[in-house]
C-alpha positions in Angstrom: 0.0 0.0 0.0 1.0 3.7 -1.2 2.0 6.2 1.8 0.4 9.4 2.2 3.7 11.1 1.2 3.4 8.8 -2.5 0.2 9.6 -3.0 0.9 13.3 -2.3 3.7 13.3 -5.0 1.5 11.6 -7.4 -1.4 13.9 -7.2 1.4 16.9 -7.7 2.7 14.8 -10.8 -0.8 14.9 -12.0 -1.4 18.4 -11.1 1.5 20.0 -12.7 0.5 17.9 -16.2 -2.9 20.2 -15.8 -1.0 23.4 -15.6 1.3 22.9 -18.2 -1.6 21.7 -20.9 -3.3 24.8 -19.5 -0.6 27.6 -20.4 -1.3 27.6 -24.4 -4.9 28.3 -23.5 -3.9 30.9 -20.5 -1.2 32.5 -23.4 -4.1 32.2 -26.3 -6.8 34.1 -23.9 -4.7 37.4 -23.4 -3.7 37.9 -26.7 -7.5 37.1 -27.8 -8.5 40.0 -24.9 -5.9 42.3 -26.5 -6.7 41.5 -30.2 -10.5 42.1 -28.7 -9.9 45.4 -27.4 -8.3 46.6 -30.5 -11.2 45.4 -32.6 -13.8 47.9 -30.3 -11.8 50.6 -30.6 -12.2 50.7 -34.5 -15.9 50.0 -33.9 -16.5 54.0 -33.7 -14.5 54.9 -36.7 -16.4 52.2 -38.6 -19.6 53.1 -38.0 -19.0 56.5 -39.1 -16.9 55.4 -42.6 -19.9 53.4 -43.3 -22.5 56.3 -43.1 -20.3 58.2 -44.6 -20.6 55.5 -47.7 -24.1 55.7 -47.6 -24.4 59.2 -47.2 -22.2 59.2 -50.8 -25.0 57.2 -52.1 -24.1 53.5 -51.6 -26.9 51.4 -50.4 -26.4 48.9 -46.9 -26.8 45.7 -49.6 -23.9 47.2 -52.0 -21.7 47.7 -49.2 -22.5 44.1 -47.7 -22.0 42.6 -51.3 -18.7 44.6 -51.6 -17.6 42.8 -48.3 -18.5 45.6 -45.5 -20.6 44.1 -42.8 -23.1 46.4 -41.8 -22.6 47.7 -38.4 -24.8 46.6 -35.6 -25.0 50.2 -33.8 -25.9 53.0 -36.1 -24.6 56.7 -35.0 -27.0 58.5 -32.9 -29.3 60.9 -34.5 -30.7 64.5 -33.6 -32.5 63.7 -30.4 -36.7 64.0 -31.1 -37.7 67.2 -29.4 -41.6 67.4 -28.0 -44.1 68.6 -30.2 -45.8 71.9 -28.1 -49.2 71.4 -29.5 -51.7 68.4 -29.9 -52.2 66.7 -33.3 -55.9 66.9 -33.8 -57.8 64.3 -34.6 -58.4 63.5 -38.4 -61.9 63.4 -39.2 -63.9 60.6 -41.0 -62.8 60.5 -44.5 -66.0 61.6 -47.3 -65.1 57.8 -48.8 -65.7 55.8 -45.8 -68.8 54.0 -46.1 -72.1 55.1 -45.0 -73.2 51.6 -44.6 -70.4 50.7 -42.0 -71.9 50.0 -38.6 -70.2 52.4 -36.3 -67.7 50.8 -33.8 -68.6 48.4 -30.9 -72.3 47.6 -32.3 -73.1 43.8 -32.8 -73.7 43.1 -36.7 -77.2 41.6 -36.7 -77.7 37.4 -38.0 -79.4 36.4 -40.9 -83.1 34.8 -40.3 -82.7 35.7 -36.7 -85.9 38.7 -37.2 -88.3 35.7 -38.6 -86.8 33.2 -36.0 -88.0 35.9 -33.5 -91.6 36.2 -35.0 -92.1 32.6 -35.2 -91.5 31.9 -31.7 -93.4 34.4 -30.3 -96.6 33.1 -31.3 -96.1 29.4 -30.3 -97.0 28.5 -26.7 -95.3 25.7 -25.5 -97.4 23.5 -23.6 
């Protein structure tokens, strides 16, 4: 049977084989972070070369077919200000028809005015 001190040594063995498979990974994940970093901080300029393409009259599918991916943020436009007065309503339109039922009535059912007539006079008995 294995001592506590061999079995110490073998788990250590074991241990440093992890760490040593894990330091291409731990080399590839910084320079990923660093290549990652440098790719954001041409997002900003992109976005605005883009525009600037479109804005000299070539269309989003042009570009795309050219090999420019379309960016996924756009450049902020003028902010919306408030309008200071209400829209009015529009009023009803001389083509709409005048034999539309007007909103929220129930359309009536065929035969149900002679269904009504008939069994009025019957007597059940």
């Amino acid at each position: 049977m294995a001592s506590s001190h061999d079995i110490m040594q073998r788990m250590r063995e074991v241990q440093a084989a992890r760490e040593k498979a894990f330091e291409p990974l731990a080399e590839i994940l910084g320079r990923r972070a660093e290549l990652q970093r440098q790719l954001a901080e041409l997002d900003a300029p992109y976005i605005k070369a883009f525009v600037a393409a479109e804005a000299a009259g070539w269309t989003a599918e042009e570009l795309t077919a050219i090999g420019a991916e379309e960016p996924a943020k756009r450049p902020k436009g003028r902010p919306r200000t408030r309008r200071t007065t209400k829209r009015e309503k529009p009023e009803a339109s001389a083509t709409e028809s005048p034999t539309t039922p007007p909103v929220g009535t129930v359309p009536a059912q065929e035969g149900a005015a002679e269904a009504a007539t008939a069994t009025a006079g019957s007597v059940s008995g």
